[in-house]
C-alpha positions, 0 to 999 in steps of 0.5 A: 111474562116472557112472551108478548100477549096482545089481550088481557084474556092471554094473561095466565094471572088475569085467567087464574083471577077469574077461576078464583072469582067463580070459585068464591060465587059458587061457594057463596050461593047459598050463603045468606050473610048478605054483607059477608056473602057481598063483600067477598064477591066484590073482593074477588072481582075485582082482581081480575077486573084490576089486572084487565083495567091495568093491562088495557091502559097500556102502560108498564106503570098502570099495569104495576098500580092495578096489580098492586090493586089486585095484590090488595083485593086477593089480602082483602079476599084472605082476611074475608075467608078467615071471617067466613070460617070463624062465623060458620058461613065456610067449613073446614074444607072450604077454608082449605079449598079457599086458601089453596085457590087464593094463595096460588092467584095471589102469588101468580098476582105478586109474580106478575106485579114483581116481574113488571115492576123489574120490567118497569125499572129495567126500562 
């Protein structure tokens, strides 16, 4: 977060969120688990729509609190690909593809919220 970005759009975690919440729809097209199929969608939405809300209310405290969200939503997401594999709707592959995606987001996530927190702190 060296450089100064004027728009939520700028921001590589909330870019990295939104490739996460395309990729997670895409996987889910077909799905016919209505209710798994849902909640993973509203889950992986919510992190980049948390990281803009939270840069957009332009302070360095609701951005940390909206990160933190969006830190909650990408373990909610994780915990949803785990029952995704156990009850058949993903295969091997996409549990490996969705962890991969997932894990990369969550950590720039955690990275961002960290580096504001310090930022927040060193104020």
């Amino acid at each position: 977060m060296g450089e100064k970005v004027s728009r939520f759009e700028d921001l590589e975690v909330w870019k990295e969120g939104m490739r996460l919440a395309t990729k997670i729809y895409r996987a889910l097209n077909a799905c016919r688990d209505y209710g798994l199929r849902d909640q993973m969608q509203r889950a992986a939405v919510s992190i980049p729509s948390n990281i803009a809300e939270g840069y957009e209310r332009n302070t360095n405290k609701d951005f940390v609190h909206f990160l933190y969200i969006a830190k909650g939503s990408c373990s909610e997401l994780r915990t949803q690909i785990y029952l995704a594999v156990e009850t058949g709707v993903f295969d091997g592959y996409q549990r490996k593809a969705g962890h991969l995606i997932i894990s990369r987001s969550c950590s720039r996530v955690d990275y961002a919220h960290q580096s504001m927190q310090f930022a927040a702190i060193a104020h």
